[in-house]
N, C-alpha and C positions, 0 to 999 in steps of 0.2 A: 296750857300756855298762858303767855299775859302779855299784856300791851295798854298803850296808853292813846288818846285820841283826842283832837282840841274841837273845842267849838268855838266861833268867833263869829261875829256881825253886830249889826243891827237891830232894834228893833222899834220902831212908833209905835206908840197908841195916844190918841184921842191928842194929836200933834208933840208930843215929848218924846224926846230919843233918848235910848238907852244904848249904852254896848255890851254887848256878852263876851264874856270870853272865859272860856271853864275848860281846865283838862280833866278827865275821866280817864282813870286806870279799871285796867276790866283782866277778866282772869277767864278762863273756858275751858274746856272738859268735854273729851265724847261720852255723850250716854246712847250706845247702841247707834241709831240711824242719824243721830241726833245731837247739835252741840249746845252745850248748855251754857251762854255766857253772861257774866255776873257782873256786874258795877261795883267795884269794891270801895272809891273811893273818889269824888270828885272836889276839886279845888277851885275857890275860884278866885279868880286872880284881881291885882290892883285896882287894871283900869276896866273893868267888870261891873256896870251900875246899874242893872237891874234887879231892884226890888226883889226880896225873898218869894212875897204873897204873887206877884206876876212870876215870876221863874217857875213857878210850882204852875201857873197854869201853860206856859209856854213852851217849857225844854222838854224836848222829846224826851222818853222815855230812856235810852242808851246813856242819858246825861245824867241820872240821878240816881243818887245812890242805893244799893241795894236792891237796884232794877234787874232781875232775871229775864232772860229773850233762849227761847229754841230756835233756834236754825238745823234745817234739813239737813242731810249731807248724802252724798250718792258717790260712789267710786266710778268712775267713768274705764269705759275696756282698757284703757292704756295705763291704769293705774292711777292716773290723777283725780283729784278729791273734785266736787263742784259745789260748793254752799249756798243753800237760796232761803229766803226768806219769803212767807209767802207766795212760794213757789218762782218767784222771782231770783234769778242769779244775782251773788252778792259778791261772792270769791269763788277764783277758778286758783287751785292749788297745782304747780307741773313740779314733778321731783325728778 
């Protein structure tokens, strides 16, 4: 599958504000227990003024390109999917 996801805020350091705002398209794949989701390609947008060299230490991981993440996946008795990350639930799937 594929999908897109925004990030937006804030962010100070050492009293300067910056804004963020970046969309991230991501694409994912089951391998086995497992989903495999990929950063294919992230944008950032106009009014988006954080610094390259701070971006690279601030945005998480899911925001930058070419970022790979496993997620868990477990078929629950009724059929529905449950995704966790770090054993943490992230998406609960009902069909």
């Amino acid at each position: 599958g594929s999908g897109s996801s925004t990030l937006t805020g804030t962010v100070t350091v050492r009293d300067r504000h910056y804004r963020l705002h970046r969309v991230s398209d991501t694409t994912w794949r089951r391998q086995g227990d497992f989903m495999l989701s990929t950063t294919r390609n992230v944008r950032i947008l106009a009014d988006d003024t954080v610094p390259p060299a701070l971006a690279a230490q601030i945005v998480f991981s899911p925001a930058r390109e070419g970022n790979n993440d496993y997620y868990q996946m477990y078929q629950l008795p009724n059929g529905d999917q449950m995704i966790n990350y770090a054993g943490l639930p992230r998406l609960y799937c009902h069909s």
